[in-house]
VMD Tcl script that builds the backbone (N, CA, C; Angstrom):
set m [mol new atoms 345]
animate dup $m
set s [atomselect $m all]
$s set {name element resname resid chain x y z} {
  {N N UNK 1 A -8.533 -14.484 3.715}
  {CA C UNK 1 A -7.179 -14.627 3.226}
  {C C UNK 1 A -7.154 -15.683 2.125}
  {N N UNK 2 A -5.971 -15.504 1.272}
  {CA C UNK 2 A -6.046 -16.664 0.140}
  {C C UNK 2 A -5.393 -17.366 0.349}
  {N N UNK 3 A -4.245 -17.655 1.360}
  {CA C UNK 3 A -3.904 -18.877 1.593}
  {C C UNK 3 A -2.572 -18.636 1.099}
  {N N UNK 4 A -2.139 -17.968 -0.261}
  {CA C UNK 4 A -0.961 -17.842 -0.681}
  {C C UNK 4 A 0.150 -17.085 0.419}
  {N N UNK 5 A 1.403 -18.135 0.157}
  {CA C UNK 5 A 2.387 -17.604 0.603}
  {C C UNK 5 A 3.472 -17.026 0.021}
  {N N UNK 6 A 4.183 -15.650 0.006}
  {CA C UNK 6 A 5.367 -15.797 -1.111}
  {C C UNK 6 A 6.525 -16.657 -0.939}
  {N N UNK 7 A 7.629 -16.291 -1.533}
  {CA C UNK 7 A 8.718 -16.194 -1.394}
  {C C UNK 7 A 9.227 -15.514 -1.609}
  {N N UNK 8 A 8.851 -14.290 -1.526}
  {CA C UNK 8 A 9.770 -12.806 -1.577}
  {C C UNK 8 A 9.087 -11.789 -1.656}
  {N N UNK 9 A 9.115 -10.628 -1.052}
  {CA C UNK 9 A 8.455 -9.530 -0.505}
  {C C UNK 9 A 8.896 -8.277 -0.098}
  {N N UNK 10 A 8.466 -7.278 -1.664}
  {CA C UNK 10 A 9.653 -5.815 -1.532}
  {C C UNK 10 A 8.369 -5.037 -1.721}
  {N N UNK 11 A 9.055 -4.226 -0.079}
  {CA C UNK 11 A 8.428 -3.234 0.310}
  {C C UNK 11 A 9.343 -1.452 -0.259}
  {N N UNK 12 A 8.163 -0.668 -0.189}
  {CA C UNK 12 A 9.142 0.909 -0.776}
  {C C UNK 12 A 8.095 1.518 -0.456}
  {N N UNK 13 A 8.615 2.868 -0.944}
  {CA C UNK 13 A 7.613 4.071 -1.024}
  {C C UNK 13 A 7.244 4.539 0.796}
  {N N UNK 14 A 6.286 4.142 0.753}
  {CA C UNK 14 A 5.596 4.277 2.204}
  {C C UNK 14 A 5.943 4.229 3.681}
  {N N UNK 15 A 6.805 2.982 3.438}
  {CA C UNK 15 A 7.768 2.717 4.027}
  {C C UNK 15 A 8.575 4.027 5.317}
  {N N UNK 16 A 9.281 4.373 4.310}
  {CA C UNK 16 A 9.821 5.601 4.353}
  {C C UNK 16 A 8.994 6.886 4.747}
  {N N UNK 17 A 8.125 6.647 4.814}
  {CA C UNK 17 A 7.523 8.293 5.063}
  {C C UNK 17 A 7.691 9.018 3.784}
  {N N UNK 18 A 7.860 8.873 2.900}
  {CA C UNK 18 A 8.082 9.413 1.717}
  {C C UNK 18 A 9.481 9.704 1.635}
  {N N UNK 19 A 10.957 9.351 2.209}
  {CA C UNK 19 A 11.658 9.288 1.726}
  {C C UNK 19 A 12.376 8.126 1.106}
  {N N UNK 20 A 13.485 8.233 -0.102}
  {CA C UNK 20 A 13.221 6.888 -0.666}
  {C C UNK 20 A 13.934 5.895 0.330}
  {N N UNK 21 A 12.958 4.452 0.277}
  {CA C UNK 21 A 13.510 3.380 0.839}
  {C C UNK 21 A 12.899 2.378 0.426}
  {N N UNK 22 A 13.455 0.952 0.942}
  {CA C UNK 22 A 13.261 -0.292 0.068}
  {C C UNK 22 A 13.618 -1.265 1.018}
  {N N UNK 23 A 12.579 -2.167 0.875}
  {CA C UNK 23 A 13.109 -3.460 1.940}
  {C C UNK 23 A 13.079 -4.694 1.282}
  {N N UNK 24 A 12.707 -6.032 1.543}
  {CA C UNK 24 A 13.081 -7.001 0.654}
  {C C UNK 24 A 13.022 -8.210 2.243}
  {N N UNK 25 A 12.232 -9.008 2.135}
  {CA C UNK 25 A 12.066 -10.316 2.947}
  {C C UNK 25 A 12.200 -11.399 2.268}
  {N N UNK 26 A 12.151 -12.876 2.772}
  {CA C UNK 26 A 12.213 -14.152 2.256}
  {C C UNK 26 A 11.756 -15.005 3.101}
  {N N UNK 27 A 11.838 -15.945 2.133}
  {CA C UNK 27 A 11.923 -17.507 2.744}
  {C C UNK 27 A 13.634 -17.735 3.047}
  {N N UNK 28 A 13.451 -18.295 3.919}
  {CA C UNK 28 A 15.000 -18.596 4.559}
  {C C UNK 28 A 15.789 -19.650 3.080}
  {N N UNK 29 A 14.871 -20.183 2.534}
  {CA C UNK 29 A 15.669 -20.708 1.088}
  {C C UNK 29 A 16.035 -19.746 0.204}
  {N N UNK 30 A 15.248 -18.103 0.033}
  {CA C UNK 30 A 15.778 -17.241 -0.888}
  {C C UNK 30 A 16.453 -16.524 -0.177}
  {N N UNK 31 A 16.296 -16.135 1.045}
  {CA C UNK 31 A 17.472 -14.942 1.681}
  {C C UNK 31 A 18.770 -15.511 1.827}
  {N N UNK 32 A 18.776 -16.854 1.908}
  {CA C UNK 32 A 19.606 -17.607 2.018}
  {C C UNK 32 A 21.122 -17.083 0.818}
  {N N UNK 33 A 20.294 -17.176 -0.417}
  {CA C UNK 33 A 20.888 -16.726 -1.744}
  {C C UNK 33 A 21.894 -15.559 -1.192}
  {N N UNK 34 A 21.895 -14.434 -0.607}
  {CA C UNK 34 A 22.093 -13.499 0.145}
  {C C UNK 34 A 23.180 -13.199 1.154}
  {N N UNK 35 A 22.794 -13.895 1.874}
  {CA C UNK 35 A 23.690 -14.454 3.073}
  {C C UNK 35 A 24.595 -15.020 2.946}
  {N N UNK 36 A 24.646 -15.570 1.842}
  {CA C UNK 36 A 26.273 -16.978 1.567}
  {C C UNK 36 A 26.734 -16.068 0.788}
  {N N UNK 37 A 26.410 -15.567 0.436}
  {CA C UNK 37 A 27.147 -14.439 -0.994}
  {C C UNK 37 A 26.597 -15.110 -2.692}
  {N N UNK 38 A 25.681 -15.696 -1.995}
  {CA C UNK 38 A 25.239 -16.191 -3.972}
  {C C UNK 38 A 25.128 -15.427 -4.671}
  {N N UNK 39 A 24.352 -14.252 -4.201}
  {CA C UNK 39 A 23.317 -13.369 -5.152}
  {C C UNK 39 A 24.008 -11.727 -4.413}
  {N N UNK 40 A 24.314 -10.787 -4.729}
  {CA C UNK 40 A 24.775 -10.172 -4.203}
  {C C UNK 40 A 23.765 -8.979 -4.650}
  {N N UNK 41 A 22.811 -8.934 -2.825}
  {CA C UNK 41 A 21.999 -7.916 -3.042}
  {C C UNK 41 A 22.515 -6.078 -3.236}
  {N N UNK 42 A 22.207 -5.774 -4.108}
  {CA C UNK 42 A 22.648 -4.026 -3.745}
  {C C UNK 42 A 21.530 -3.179 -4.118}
  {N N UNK 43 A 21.729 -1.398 -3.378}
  {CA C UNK 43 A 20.807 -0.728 -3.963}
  {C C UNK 43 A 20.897 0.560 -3.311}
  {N N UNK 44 A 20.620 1.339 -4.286}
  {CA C UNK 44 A 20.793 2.954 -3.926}
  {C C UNK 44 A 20.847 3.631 -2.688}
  {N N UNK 45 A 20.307 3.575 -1.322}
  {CA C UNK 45 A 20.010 3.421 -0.179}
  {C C UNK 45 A 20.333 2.498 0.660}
  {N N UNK 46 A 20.833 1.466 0.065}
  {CA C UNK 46 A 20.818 0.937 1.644}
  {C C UNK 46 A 21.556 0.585 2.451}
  {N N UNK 47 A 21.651 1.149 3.910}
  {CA C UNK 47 A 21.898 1.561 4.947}
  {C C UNK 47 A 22.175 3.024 5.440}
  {N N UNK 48 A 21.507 3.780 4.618}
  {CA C UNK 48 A 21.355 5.057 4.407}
  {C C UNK 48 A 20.563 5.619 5.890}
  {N N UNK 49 A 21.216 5.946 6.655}
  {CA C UNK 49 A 21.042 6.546 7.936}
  {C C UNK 49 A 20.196 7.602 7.747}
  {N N UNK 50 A 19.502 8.261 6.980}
  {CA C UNK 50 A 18.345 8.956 6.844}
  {C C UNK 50 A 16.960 8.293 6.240}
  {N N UNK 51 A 17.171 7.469 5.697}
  {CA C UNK 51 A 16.077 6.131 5.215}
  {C C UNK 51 A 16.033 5.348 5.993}
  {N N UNK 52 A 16.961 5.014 7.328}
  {CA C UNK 52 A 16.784 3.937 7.913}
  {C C UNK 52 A 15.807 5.110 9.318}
  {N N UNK 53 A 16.418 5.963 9.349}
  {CA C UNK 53 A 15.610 6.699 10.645}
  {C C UNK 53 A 14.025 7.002 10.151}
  {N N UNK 54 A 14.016 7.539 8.825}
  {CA C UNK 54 A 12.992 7.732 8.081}
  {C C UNK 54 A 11.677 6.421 8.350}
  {N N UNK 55 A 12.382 5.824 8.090}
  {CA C UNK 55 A 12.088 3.702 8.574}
  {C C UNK 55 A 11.564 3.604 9.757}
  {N N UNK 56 A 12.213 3.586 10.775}
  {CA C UNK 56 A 11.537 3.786 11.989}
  {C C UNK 56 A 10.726 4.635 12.615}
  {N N UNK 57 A 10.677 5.535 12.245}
  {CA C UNK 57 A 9.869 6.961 12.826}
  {C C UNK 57 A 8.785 6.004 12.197}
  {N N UNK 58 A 8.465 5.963 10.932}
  {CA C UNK 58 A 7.552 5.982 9.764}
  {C C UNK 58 A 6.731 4.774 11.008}
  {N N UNK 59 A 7.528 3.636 11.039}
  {CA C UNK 59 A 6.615 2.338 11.624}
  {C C UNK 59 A 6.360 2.395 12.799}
  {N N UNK 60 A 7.158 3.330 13.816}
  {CA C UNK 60 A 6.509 3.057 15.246}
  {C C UNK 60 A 6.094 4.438 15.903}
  {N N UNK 61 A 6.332 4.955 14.796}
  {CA C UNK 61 A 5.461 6.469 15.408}
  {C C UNK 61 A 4.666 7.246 14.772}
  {N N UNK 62 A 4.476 7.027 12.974}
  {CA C UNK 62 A 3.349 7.101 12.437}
  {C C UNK 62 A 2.236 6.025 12.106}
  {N N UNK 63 A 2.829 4.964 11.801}
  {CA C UNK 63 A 1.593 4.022 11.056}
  {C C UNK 63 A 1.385 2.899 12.539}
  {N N UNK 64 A 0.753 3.429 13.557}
  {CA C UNK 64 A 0.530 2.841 14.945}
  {C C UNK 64 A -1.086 2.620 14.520}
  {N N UNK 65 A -1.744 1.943 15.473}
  {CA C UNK 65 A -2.705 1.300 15.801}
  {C C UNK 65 A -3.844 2.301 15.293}
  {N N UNK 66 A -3.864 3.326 16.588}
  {CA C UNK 66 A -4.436 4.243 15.919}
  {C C UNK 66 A -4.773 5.069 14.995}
  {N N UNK 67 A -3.754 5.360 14.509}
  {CA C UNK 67 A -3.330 5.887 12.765}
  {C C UNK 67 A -4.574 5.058 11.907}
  {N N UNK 68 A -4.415 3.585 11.973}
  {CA C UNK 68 A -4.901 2.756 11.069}
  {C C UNK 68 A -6.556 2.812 11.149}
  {N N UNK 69 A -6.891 2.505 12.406}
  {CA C UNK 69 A -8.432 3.023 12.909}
  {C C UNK 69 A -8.917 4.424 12.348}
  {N N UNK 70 A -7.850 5.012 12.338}
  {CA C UNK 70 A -8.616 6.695 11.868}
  {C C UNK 70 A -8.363 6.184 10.941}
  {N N UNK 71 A -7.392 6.107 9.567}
  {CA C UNK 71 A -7.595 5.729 8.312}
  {C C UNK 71 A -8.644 4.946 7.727}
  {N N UNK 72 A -9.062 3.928 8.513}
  {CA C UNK 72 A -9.414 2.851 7.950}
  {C C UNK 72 A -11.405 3.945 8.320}
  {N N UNK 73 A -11.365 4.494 9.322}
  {CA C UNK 73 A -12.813 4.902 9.639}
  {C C UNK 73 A -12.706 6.399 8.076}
  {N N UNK 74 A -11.920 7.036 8.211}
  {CA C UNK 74 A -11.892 7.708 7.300}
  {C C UNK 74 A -11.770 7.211 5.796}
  {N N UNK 75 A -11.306 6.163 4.820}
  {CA C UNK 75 A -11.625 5.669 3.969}
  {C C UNK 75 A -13.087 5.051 3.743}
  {N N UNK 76 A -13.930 4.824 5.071}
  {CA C UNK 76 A -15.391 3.976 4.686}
  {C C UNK 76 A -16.118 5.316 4.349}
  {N N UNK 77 A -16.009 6.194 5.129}
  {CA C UNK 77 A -16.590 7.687 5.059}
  {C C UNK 77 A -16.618 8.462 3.532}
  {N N UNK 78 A -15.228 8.097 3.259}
  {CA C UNK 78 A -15.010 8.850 1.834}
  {C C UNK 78 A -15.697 7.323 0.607}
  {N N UNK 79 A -15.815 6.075 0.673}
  {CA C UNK 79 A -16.235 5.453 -0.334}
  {C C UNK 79 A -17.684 5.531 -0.321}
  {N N UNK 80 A -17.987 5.770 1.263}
  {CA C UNK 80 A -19.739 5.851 1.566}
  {C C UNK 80 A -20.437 7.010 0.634}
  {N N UNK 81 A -19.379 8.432 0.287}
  {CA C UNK 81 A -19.267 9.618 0.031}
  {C C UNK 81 A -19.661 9.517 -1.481}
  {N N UNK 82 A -18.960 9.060 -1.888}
  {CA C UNK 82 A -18.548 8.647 -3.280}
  {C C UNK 82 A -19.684 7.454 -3.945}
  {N N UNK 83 A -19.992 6.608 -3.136}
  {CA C UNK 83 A -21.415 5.968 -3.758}
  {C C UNK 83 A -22.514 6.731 -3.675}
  {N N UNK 84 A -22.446 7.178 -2.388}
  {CA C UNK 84 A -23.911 8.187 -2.399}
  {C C UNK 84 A -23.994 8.993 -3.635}
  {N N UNK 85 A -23.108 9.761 -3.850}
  {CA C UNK 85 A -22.509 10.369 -5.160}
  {C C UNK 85 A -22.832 10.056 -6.421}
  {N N UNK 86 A -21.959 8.859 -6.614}
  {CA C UNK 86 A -22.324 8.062 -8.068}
  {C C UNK 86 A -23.544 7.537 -7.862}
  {N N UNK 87 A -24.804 7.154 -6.807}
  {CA C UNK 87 A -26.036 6.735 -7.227}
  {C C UNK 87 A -26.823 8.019 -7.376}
  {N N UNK 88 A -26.329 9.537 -6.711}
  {CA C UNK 88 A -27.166 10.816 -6.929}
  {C C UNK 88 A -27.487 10.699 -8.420}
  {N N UNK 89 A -26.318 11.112 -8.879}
  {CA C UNK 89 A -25.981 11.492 -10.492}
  {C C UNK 89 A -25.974 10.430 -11.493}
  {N N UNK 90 A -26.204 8.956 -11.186}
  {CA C UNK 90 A -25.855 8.146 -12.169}
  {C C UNK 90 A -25.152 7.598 -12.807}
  {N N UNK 91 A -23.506 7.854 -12.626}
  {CA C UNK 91 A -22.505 8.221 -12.954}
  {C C UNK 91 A -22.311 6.600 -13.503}
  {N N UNK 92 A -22.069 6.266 -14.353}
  {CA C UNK 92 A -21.573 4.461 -14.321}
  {C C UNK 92 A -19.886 4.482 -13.413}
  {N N UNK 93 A -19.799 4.780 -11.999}
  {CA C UNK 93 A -18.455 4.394 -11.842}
  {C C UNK 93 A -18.854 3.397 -10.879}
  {N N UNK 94 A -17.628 2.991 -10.092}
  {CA C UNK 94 A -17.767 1.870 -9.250}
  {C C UNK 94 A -17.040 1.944 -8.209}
  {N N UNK 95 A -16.785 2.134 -7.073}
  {CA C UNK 95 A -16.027 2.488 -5.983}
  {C C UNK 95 A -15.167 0.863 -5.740}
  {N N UNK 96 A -13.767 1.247 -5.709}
  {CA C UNK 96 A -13.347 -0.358 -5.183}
  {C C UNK 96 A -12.413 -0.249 -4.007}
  {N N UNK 97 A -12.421 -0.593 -2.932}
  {CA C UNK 97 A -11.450 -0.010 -2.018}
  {C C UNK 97 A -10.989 -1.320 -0.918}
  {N N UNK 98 A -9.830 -1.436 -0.504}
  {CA C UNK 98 A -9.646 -2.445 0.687}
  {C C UNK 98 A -8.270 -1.828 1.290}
  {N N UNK 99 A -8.991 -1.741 2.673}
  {CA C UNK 99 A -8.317 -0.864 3.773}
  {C C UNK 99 A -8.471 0.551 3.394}
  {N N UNK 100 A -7.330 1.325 3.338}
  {CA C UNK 100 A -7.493 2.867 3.015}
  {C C UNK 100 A -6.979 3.042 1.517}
  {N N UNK 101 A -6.730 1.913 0.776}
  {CA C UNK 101 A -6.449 2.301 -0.540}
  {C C UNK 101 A -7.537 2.238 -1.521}
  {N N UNK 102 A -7.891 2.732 -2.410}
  {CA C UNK 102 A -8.927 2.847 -3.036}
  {C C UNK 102 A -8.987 3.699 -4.419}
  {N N UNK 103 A -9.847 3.617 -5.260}
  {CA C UNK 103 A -9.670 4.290 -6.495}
  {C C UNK 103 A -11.524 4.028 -7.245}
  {N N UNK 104 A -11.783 5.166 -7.943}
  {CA C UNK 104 A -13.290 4.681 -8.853}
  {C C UNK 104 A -13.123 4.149 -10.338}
  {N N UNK 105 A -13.241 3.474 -10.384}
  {CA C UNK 105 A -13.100 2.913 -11.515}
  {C C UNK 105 A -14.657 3.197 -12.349}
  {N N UNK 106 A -14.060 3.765 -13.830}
  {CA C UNK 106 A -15.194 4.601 -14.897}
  {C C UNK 106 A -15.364 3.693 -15.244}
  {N N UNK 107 A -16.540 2.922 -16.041}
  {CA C UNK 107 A -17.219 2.039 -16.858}
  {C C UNK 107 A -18.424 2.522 -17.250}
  {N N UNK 108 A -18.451 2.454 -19.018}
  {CA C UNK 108 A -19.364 2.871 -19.460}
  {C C UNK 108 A -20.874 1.826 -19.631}
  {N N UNK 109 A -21.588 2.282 -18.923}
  {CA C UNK 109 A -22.476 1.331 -18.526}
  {C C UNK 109 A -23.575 2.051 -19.378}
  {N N UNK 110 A -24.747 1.077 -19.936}
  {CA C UNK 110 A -25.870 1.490 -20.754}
  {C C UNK 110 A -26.535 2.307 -19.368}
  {N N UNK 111 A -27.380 4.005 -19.840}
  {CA C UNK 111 A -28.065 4.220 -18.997}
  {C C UNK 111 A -27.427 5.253 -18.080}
  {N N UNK 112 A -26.282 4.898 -17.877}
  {CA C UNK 112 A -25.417 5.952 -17.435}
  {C C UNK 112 A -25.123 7.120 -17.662}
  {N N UNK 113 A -24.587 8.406 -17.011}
  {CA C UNK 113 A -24.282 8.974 -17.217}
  {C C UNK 113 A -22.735 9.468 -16.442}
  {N N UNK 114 A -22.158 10.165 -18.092}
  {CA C UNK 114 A -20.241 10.778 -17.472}
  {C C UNK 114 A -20.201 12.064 -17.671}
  {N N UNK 115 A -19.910 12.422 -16.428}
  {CA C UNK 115 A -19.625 13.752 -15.701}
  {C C UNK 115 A -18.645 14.441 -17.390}
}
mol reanalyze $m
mol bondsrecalc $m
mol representation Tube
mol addrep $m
């Protein structure tokens, strides 16, 4: 871990199960802003009784413990996949991944070869 802490933290997308939604945390000094009426949060959704159910299903009945174990065993599988791969062929890419998110990043490297 790096040690950093925020002060503010907006979540979307995924959230939801793919329908739209949006969340938003703090430090009790920025939510604060919020709460007194300083800052007057608004936004397309929210309290949208199909984003909020969307919300819960999403966190306690898809993205559970297990979910994450199969993801997380299934992402090493597919980067393991993908190096074996790029060292078959030569490919100058580079596999970069942490947890189940991941992407190859192309770099043209002397020696290499692109698909």
């Amino acid at each position: 871990m790096s040690g950093v802490v925020p002060d503010m933290i907006c979540l979307a997308k995924a959230l939801g199960g793919g329908i739209s939604v949006a969340a938003i945390g703090g430090t009790t000094e920025v939510m604060s802003l919020i709460a007194d009426g300083r800052y007057e949060q608004v936004g397309t959704f929210n309290g949208n009784p199909l984003a909020m159910a969307a919300t819960r299903a999403t966190l306690s009945e898809v993205l559970t413990p297990a979910a994450y174990v199969r993801m997380t065993r299934l992402a090493a599988r597919l980067r393991d996949s993908l190096d074996a791969t790029i060292a078959q062929y030569g490919y100058g890419w580079h596999v970069v991944s942490v947890g189940g998110k991941g992407c190859c990043d192309v770099q043209a490297r002397a020696g290499s070869r692109v698909p």
